[in-house]
MARVEXTI-694666 format. One record per residue (C-alpha): residue in three letters; x, y, z. Coordinates in pm, whole numbers, padded with zeros to 5 digits, always signed. Layout:
% MARVEXTI-694666
alaXYZ
...
This chain:
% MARVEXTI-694666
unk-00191-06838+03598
unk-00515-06955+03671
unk-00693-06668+03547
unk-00457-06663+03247
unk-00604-07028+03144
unk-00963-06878+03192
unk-00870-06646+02936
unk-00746-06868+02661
unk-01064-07071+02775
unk-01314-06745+02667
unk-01073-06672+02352
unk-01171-07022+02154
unk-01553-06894+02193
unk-01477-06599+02020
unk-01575-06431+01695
unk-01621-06087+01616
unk-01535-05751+01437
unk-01364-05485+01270
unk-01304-05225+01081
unk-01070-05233+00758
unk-00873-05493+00524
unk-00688-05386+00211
unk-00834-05494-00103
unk-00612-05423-00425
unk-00845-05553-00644
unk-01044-05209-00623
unk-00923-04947-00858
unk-00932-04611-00728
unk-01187-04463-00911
unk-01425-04745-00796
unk-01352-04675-00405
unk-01462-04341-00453
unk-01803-04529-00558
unk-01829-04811-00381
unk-01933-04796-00009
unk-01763-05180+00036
unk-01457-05062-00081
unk-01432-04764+00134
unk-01523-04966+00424
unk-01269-05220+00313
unk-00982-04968+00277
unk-00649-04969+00499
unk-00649-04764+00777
unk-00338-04558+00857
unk-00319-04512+01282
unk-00117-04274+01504
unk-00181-04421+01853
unk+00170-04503+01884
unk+00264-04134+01864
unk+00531-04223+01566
unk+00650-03952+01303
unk+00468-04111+01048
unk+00120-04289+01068
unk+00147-04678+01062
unk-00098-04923+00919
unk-00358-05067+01186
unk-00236-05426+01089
unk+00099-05377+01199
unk+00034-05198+01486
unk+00024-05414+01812
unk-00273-05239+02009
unk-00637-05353+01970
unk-00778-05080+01785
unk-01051-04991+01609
unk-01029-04773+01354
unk-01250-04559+01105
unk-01174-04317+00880
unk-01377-04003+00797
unk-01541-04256+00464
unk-01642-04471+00676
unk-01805-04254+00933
unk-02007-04081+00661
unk-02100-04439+00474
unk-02238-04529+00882
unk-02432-04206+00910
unk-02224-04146+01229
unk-02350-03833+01357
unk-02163-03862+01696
unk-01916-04055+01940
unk-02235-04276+02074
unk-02267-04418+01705
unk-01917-04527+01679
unk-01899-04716+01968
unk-02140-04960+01842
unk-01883-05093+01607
unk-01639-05185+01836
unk-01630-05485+02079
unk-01658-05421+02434
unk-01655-05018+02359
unk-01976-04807+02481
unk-01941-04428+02431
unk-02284-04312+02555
unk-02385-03986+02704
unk-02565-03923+02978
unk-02878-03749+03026
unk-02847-03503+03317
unk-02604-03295+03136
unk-02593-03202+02738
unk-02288-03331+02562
unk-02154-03522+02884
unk-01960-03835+02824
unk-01986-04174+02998
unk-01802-04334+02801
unk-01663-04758+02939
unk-01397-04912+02723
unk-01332-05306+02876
unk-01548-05205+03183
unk-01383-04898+03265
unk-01564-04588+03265
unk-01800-04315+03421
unk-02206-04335+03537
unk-02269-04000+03625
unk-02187-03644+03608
unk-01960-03528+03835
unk-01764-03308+03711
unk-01448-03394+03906
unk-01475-03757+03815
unk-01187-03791+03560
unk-01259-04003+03295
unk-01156-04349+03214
unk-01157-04296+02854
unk-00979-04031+02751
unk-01049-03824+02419
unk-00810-03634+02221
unk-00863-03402+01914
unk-00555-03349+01741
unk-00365-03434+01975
unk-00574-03232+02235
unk-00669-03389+02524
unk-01015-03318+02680
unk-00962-03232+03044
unk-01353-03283+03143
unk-01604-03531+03070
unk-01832-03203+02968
unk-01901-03133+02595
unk-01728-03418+02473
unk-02023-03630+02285
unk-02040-03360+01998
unk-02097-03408+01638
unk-01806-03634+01426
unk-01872-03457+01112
unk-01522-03313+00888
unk-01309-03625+01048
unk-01006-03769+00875
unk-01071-04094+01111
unk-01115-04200+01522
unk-00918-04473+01649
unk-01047-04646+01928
unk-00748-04783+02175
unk-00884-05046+02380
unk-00704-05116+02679
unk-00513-04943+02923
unk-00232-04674+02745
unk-00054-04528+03048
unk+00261-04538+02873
unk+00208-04285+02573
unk-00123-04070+02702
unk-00090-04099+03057
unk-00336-04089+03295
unk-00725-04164+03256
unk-00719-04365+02974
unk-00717-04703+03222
unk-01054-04854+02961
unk-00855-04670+02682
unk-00869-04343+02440
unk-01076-04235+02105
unk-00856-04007+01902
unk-01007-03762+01675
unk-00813-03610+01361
unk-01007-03362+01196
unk-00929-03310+00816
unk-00615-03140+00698
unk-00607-02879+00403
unk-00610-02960+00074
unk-00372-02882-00131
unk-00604-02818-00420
unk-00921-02583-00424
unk-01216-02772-00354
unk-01576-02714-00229
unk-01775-02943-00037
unk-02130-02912+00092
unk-02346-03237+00271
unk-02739-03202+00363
unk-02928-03395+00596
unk-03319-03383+00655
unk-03521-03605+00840
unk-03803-03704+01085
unk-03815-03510+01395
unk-03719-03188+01185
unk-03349-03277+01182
unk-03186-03032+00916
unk-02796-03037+00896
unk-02592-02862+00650
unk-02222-02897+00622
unk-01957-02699+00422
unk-01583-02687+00346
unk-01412-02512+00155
unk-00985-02579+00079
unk-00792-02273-00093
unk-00465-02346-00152
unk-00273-01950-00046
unk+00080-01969-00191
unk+00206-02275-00382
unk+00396-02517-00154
unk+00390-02311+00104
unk+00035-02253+00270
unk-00277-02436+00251
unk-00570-02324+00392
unk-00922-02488+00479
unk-01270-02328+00620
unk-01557-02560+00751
unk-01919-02457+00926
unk-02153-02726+01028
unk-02489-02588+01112
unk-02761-02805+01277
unk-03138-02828+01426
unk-03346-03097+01603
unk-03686-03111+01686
unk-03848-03292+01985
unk-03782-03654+02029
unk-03964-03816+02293
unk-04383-03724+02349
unk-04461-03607+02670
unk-04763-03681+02809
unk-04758-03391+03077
unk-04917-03071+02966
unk-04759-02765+02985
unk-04399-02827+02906
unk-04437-02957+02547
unk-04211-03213+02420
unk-03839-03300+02460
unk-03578-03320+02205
unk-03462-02968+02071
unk-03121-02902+02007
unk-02884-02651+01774
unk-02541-02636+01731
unk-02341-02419+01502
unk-01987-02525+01459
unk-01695-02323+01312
unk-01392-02480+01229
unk-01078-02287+01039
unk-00785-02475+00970
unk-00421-02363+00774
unk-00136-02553+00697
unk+00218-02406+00643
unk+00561-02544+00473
unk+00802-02293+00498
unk+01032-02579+00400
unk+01069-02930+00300
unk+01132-03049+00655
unk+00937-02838+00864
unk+00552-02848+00857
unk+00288-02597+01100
unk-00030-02691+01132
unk-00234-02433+01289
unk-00638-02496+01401
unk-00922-02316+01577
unk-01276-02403+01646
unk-01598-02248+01792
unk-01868-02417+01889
unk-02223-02281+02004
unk-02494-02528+02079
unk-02864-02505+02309
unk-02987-02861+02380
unk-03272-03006+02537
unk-03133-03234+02859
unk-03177-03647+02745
unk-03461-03839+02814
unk-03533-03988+03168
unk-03793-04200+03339
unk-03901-04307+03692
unk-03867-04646+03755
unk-04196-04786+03880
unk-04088-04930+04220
unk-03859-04671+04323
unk-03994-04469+04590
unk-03987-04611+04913
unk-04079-04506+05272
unk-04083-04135+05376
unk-03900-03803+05341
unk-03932-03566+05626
unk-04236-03762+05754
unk-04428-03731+05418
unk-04486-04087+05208
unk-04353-04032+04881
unk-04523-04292+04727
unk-04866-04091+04776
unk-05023-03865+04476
unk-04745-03995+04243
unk-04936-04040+03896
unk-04935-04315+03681
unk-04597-04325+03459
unk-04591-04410+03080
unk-04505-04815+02978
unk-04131-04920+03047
unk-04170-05026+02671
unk-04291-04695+02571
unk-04099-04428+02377
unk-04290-04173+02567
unk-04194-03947+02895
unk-04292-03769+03185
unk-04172-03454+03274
unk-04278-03148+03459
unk-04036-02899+03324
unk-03797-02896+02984
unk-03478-02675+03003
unk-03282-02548+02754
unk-02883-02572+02841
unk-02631-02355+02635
unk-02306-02515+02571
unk-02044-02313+02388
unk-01681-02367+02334
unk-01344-02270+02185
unk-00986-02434+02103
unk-00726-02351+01907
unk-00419-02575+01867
unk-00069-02543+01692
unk+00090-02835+01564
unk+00465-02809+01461
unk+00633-03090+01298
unk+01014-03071+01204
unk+01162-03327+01011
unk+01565-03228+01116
unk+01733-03531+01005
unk+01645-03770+00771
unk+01606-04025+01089
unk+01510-03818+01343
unk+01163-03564+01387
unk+01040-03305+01676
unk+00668-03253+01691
unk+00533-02992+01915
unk+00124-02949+02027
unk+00053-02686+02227
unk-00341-02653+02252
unk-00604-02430+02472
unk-00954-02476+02513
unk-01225-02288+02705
unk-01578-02439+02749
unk-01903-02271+02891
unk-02272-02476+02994
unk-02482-02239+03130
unk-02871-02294+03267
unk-02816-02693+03336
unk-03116-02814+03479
unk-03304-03127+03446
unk-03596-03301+03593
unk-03430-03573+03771
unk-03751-03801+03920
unk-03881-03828+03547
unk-04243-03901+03696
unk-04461-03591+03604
unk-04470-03404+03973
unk-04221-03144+04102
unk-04021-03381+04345
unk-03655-03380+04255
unk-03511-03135+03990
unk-03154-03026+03937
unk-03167-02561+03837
unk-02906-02283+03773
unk-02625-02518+03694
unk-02281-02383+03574
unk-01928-02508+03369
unk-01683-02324+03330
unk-01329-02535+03252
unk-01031-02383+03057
unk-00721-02560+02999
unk-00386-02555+02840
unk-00140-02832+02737
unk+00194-02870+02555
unk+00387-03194+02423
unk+00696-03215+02273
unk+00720-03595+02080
unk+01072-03648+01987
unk+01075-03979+01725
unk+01416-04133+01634
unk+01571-04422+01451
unk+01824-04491+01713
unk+02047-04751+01461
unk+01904-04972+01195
unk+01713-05193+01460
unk+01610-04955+01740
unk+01262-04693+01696
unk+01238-04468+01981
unk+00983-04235+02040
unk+01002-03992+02362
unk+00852-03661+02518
unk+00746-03435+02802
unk+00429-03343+02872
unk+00221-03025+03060
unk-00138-03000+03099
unk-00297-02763+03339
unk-00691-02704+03366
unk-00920-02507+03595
unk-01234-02553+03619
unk-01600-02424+03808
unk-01954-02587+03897
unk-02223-02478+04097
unk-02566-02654+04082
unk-02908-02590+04268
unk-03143-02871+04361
unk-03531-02840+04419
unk-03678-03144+04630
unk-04017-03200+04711
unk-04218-02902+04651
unk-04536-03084+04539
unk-04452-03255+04893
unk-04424-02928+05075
unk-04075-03034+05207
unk-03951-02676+05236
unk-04205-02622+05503
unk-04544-02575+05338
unk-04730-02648+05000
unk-04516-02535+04670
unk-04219-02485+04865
unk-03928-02701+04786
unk-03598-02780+04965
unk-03348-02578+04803
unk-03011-02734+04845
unk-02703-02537+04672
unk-02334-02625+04631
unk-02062-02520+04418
unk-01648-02529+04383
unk-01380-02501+04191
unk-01039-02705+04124
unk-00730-02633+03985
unk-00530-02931+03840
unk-00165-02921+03682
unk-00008-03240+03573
unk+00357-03277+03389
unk+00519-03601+03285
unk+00814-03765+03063
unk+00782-04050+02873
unk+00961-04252+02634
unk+00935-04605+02427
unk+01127-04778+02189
unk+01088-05068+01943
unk+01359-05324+01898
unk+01386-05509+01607
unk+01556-05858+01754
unk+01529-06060+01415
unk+01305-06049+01103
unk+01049-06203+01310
unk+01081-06057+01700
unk+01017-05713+01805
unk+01010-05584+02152
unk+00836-05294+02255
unk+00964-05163+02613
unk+00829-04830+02726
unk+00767-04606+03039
unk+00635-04294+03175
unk+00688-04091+03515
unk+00408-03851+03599
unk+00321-03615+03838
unk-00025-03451+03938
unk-00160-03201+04183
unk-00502-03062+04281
unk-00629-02782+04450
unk-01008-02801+04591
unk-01236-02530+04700
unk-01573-02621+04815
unk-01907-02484+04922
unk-02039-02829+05028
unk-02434-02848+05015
unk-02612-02967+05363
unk-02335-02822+05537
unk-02459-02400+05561
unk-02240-02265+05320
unk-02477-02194+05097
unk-02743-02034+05359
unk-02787-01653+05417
unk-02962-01670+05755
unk-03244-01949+05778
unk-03306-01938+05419
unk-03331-02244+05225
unk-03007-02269+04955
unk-02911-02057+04689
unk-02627-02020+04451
unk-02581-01666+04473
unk-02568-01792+04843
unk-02258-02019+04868
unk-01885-01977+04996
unk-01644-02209+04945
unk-01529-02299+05346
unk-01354-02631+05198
unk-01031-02596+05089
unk-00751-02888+05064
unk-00441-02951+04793
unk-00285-03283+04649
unk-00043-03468+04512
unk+00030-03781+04337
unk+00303-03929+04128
unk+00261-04270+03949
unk+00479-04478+03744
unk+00379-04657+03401
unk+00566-04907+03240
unk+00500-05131+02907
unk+00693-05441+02763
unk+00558-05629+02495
unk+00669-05860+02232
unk+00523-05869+01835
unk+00588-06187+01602
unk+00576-06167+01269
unk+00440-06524+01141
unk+00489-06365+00781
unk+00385-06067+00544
unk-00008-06112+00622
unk-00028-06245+01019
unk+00162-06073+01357
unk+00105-06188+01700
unk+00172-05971+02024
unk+00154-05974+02386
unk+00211-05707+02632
unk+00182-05601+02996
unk+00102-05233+03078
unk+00035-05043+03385
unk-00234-04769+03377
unk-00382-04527+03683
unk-00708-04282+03705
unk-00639-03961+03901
unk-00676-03924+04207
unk-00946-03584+04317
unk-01185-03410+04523
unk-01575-03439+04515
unk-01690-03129+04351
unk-02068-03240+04472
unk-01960-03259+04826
unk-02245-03223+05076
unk-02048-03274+05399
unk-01676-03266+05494
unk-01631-03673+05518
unk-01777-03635+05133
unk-01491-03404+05010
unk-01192-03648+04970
unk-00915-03648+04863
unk-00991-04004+04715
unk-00661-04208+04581
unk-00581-04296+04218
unk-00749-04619+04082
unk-00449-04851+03985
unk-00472-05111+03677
unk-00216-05423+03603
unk-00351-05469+03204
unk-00201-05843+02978
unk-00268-05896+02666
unk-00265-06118+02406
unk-00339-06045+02051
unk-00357-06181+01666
unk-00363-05980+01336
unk-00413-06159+01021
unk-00551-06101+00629
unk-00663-06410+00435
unk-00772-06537+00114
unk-00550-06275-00085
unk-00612-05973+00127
unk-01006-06027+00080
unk-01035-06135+00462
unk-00934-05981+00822
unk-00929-06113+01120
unk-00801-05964+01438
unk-00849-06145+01791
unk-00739-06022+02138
unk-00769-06152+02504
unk-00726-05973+02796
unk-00695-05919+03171
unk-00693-05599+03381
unk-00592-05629+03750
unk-00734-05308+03952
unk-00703-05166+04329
unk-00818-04868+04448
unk-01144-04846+04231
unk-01311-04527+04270
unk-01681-04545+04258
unk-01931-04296+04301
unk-02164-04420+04622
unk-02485-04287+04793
unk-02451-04231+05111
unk-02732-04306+05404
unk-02892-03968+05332
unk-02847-04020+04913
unk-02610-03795+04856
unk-02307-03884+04682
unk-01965-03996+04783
unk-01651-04064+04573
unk-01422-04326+04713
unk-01181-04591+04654
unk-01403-04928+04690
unk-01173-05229+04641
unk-00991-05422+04394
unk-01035-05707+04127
unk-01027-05847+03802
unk-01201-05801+03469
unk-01094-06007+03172
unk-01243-06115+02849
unk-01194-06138+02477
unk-01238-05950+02093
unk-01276-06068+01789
unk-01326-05813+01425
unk-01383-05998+01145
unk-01407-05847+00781
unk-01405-06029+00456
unk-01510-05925+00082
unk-01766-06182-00135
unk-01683-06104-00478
unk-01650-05737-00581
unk-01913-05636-00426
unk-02015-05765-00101
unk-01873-05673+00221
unk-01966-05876+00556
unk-01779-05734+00885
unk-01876-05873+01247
unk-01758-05774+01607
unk-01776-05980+01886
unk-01682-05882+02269
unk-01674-06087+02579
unk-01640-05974+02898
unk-01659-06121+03284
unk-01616-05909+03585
unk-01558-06028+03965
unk-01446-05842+04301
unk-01145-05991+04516
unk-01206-05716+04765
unk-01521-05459+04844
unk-01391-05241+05154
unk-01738-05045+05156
unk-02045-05138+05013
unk-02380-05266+05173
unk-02488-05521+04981
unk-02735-05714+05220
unk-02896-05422+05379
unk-02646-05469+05695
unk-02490-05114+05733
unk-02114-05203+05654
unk-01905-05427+05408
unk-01943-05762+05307
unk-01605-05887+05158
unk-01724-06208+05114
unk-02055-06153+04948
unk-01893-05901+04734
unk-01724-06140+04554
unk-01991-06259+04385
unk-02065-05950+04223
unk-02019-05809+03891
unk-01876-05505+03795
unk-02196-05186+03722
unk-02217-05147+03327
unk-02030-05438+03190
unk-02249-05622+02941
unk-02101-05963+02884
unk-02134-05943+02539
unk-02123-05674+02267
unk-02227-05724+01862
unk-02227-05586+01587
unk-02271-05714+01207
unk-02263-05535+00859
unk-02366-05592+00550
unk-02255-05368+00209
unk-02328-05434-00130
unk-02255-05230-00441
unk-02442-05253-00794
unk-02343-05092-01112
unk-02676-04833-01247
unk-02632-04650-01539
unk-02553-04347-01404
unk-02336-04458-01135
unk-02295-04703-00826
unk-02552-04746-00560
unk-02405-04885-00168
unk-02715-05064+00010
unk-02545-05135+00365
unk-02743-05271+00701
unk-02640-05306+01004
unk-02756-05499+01386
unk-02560-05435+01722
unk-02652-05565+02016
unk-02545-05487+02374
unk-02608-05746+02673
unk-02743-05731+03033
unk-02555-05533+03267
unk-02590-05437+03622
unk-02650-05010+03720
unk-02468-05072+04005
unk-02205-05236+04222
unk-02453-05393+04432
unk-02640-05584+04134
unk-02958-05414+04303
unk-03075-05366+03909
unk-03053-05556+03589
unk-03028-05308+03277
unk-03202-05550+02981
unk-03018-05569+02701
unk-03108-05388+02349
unk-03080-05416+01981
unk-03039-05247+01689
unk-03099-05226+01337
unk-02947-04944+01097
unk-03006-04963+00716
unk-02909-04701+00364
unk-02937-04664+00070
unk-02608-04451-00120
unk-02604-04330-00496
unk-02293-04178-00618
unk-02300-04102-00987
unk-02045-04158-01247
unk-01822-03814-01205
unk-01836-03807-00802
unk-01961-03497-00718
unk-02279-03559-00652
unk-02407-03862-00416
unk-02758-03906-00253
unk-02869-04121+00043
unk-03180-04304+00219
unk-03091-04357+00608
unk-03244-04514+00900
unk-03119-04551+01257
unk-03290-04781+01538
unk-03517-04863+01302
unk-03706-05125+01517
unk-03758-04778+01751
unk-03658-05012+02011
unk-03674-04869+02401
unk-03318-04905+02582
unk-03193-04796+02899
unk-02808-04652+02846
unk-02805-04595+03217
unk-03008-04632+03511
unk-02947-04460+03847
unk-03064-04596+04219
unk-03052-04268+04439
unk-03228-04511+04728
unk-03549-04311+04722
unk-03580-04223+04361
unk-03468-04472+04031
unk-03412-04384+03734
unk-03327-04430+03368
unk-03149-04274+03077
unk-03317-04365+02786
unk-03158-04450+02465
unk-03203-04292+02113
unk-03454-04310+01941
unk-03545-04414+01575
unk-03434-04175+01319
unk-03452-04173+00952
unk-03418-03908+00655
unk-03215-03836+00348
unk-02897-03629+00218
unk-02721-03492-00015
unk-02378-03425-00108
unk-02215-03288-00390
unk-01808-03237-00400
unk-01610-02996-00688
């Protein structure tokens, strides 16, 4: 209870964000003009896995949600961008891998990139969950909407989405012809073309829809080591065909496919100045080091620039039958099969062959199927229910290069090799079901549960260990066989209850308690047998407490929510004494906090929207960390640490205003976030600063709508963030943020 009155405490200093209201006063004709009314416009959601979609106001689950309008009026080019404009929501990348998500939702999420680290946010595409973290942050362009869940949502998705889930719905056919081509070009020699085309086949019956988004980037980030050039590049060609059949009134197929080919540059990093310290195999590592650029520089230095091919293809079939007027079966069956090939980055970021990841490999294919069965039970009662299968395989290898400038492989130019690779197998099955009961005009209870099951099978050629040896040779991929091999299980039990009042037609209340578990796994980067696991599943007791509310005649929105998330058995990724990394289950405690989205409409024409999050972190138990350089844990001094990558506060403000020009409407919008301190680790060893940033555009859209035309700036301050940094002991570093982009399109519509 105590906690609880901490909560309501942080809830009266709160103000912040969101994402739609309805406005009726807008004609529409004019929203097709007017960027404020587009960003204004009510947002239909289908996080609660209903027949139909329901409207984000009268849904009782902090969510944040944008439709495919609004992505395009924020120049959204990818998941990173939309996480800015919700509260306590970071979907960054991270820069040893291409396309690889850590994404933290209410302080739950990855730092890193191994593979075998499930996710704590999980991302679906039509109804497609993404079994890996790998080739995830890819481009948002052809979206209907995302919807951000924040919180915990065990009960209807499952496992690993304990911070929460982004769902993606890419855009459905037409069921008129129409042709649609976008243009982007801008600094940095960013080109981006984007075309769909809808062609209705037979009348009524099939619908069909063809989009291809093609796209280059220059270099980034200067290097100021010779040799390798710059850093930056990256294509991606995307294909995406989509058809839509009604062979009758009540039964609906929805059949998609995708391919997806990309070659990227690996993200920027940087050594940390004071990082090295003492010796590696009797040689100081702080000698011959060179200088490194500013820590407020935009500039890196790097002694090699891969080039890392990521390609991938899904298809999914959607079937949706409608077989009484009260009752509908939905069935998704989906597969997906993704390839990186040639991972490699330079790890140390300082300009000298110390530390450099080669040769890495991903190979993951998966399958799922859900059946959603939605019925009106009586008058009062909404139940939805369903059984679920998802089973993924998946391969990495990876070849590390340390100290050849050092001569640590036994002479000058020769590195340490170290190899290591393995594969799991992973099934998981489950049943679920919740229902809605409508008590009075006013009460609604929401009770719902779900039962899963998981296994895991593991086998490992652990680096350090000779399993990737031939003879006395150093390690090499072609080298390694697996010599680990170990199976689990798991089973784990999710309930929901949760009450919604309706004050009246414009304001709801609701509070809810939910359970919510991360699975349990192996260490695919093993180096030793005691680093293999199995590790258990991280556990998470979720409240909260929410408001919903539109004001002054619809022109205002306000939605507020306070929460608390009990965990055990966190699972942290640890160095061990010789730096490599461990995956284990660390302790348990509490993170709670509060969310505020705030939208409201001056006039016709001006739009103001604000996000707010707050967020405070503490440990109740640390069974293994050595936080003051005694080998061993500290339980007591680990209480007074925070949580790794859990700014206390989140922001982000927007301004939109339309003006009338005689051949059309022109949509000036700006926009700040801002992101707070946060620790890089569990230990508080390292403060990441906090960052700001400034977006801006400039949108004309003339009079008929087909053609619009657009000025657009990102970061425009070119400010120098760190999205992660990384203490490996000997060797810090940093993951640096974007940097500032600007440049113009084009888009006509027929």
């Amino acid at each position: 209870m105590k906690k609880l009155y901490r909560i309501k405490s942080f809830a009266i200093a709160m103000t912040v964000a969101v994402v739609s209201g309805n406005v009726p006063i807008v004609t529409a004709a004019d929203a097709t003009k007017r960027a404020s009314a587009v960003l204004m416009e009510e947002v239909l959601v289908t996080g609660r896995k209903k027949s139909d979609a329901e409207l984000l106001q009268d849904v009782p689950v902090a969510i944040t949600a944008v439709s495919g309008e609004q992505i395009e009026a924020m120049f959204a080019t990818d998941l990173t961008d939309i996480g800015y404009q919700a509260p306590n929501v970071s979907l960054n990348p991270v820069a040893t891998i291409p396309n690889y998500a850590n994404f933290v939702i209410r302080g739950f999420g990855l730092n890193g990139s191994v593979l075998s680290d499930d996710p704590s946010v999980g991302v679906i595409i039509d109804g497609m969950y993404l079994g890996v973290p790998a080739g995830v942050v890819t481009n948002t362009f052809d979206l209907e909407g995302i919807e951000i869940l924040r919180g915990p949502q065990g009960t209807l998705f499952g496992r690993n989405v304990t911070g929460g889930a982004a769902l993606l719905t890419t855009r459905q056919p037409a069921e008129e012809f129409s042709f649609r081509a976008r243009t982007i070009y801008g600094n940095d020699s960013n080109k981006q073309i984007m075309v769909s085309v809808d062609a209705p086949m037979a009348d009524d019956k099939a619908y069909s829809r063809m989009t291809i988004l093609y796209s280059e980037h220059g270099d980034s980030y200067d290097n100021v080591v010779e040799g390798p050039g710059d850093l930056g590049e990256k294509d991606l060609l995307v294909i995406r065909p989509k058809l839509r059949l009604t062979p009758t009134e009540h039964l609906t197929i929805n059949l998609s496919a995708e391919y997806g080919d990309g070659d990227a540059e690996p993200g920027a990093r940087r050594f940390l100045f004071n990082a090295f310290k003492g010796t590696i195999g009797g040689v100081a590592v702080n000698s011959g080091i060179p200088s490194v650029v500013s820590n407020n520089s935009n500039k890196v230095s790097v002694d090699f620039i891969p080039e890392v091919t990521t390609t991938w293809k899904h298809a999914i079939a959607e079937v949706i039958w409608h077989f009484t007027d009260r009752s509908t079966l939905k069935s998704i069956t989906s597969w997906r099969d993704l390839k990186q090939s040639n991972i490699a980055q330079d790890i140390d970021g300082t300009g000298i062959d110390f530390f450099n990841f080669r040769d890495g490999f991903i190979n993951q294919e998966q399958y799922s199927q859900e059946f959603i069965l939605t019925t009106e039970v009586r008058d009062n009662i909404e139940l939805t229910t369903g059984v679920y299968y998802f089973e993924q395989e998946y391969d990495y290898g990876e070849q590390r290069e340390i100290g050849k400038d050092f001569g640590l492989g036994g002479g000058p130019g020769i590195a340490l090799d170290q190899a290591g690779v393995g594969t799991i197998e992973h099934d998981t099955s489950a049943v679920f079901a919740q229902a809605d009961f409508l008590l009075n005009d006013n009460w609604i209870m929401n009770i719902g549960a779900r039962m899963t099951w998981e296994s895991k099978d593991a086998a490992l050629a652990r680096r350090l260990t000779g399993e990737c040896r031939a003879g006395t040779s150093n390690g090499t991929l072609p080298n390694c066989v697996n010599a680990f091999f170990d199976d689990e299980s798991w089973s784990n039990f999710t309930p929901k209850i949760g009450v919604q009042y309706t004050l009246n037609d414009d304001t709801q209340t609701y509070a809810s308690f939910t359970k919510g578990f991360r699975s349990g796994g192996f260490n695919i980067r093993a180096t030793s047998e005691s680093s293999t696991g199995p590790y258990e599943e991280e556990k998470i007791d979720a409240w909260e407490i929410g408001l919903k509310t539109d004001f002054l005649g619809n022109r205002g929105r306000l939605n507020l929510a306070v929460f608390l998330n009990q965990f055990e058995d966190l699972q942290r990724t640890l160095l061990n004494a010789d730096a490599n990394q461990e995956i284990i289950n660390v302790g348990e405690g509490d993170i709670w906090g509060a969310e505020m989205e705030l939208s409201y409409l001056v006039g016709d024409n001006l739009l103001l929207q604000a996000t707010f999050g707050y967020v405070e972190s503490e440990f109740d138990e640390f069974t293994d960390l050595d936080v003051d350089g005694i080998p061993g844990a500290d339980p007591e001094l680990a209480k007074n640490l925070e949580i790794a990558h859990v700014p206390h506060f989140t922001s982000n403000l927007t301004a939109t205003y339309d003006l009338s020009v005689p051949i059309g409407w022109i949509s000036l919008r700006g926009n700040y976030s801002f992101t707070g301190d946060s620790f890089a680790d569990d230990a508080n060893r390292y403060e990441i600063s906090g960052y700001e940033m400034w977006n801006a555009s400039a949108t004309l859209v003339t009079d008929d709508s087909n053609w619009s035309f657009s000025l657009f700036g990102k970061n425009l301050t070119d400010e120098v963030y760190y999205q992660s940094v990384f203490l490996f002991g000997v060797l810090d570093v940093a993951d640096l943020g974007a940097r500032r982009s600007f440049g113009i399109s084009a888009t006509y519509e027929y």
